[in-house]
N, C-alpha and C positions, 0 to 999 in steps of 0.2 A: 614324432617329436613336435613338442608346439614351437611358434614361430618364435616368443618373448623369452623361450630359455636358451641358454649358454651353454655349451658342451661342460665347460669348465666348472668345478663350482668357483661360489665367490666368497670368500673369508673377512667380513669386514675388519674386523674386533683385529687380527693378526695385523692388515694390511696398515692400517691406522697404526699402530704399535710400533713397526717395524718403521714403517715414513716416519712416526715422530721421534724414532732414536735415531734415527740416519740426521733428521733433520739439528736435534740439540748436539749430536754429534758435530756436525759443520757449525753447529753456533760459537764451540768448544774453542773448537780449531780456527775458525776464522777469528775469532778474539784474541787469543794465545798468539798466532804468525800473523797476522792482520795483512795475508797474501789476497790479491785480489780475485785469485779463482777458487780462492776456497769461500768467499763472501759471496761471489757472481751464484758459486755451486748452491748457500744457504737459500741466496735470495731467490732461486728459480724452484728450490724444493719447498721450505718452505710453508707454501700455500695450501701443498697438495695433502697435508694431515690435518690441516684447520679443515678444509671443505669437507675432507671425507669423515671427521670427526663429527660436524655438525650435521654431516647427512646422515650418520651412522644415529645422533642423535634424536633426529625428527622421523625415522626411520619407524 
């Protein structure tokens, strides 16, 4: 087994998909109840389907 591969595979296309329905999902609901852990939850997720989306991009 070489040292740069992952047992696991990795899915970008899905994983992006699914962060960014989690994500407008909490966008939904922190709007609607304007709860402060449901916002805290938006603003820490978030980031992480813009980044992986741009790198799935330049990919």
């Amino acid at each position: 087994m070489r040292a740069g591969r992952s047992i696991r595979p990795f899915w970008p296309l899905p994983a992006v998909t699914l962060l960014g329905a989690a994500s407008l999902f909490l966008l939904v609901v922190g709007i609607r109840t304007s709860k402060p852990g449901v916002i805290w939850a938006f603003a820490a997720v978030w980031p992480l389907p813009l980044l992986q989306g741009f790198r799935l991009l330049c990919r």
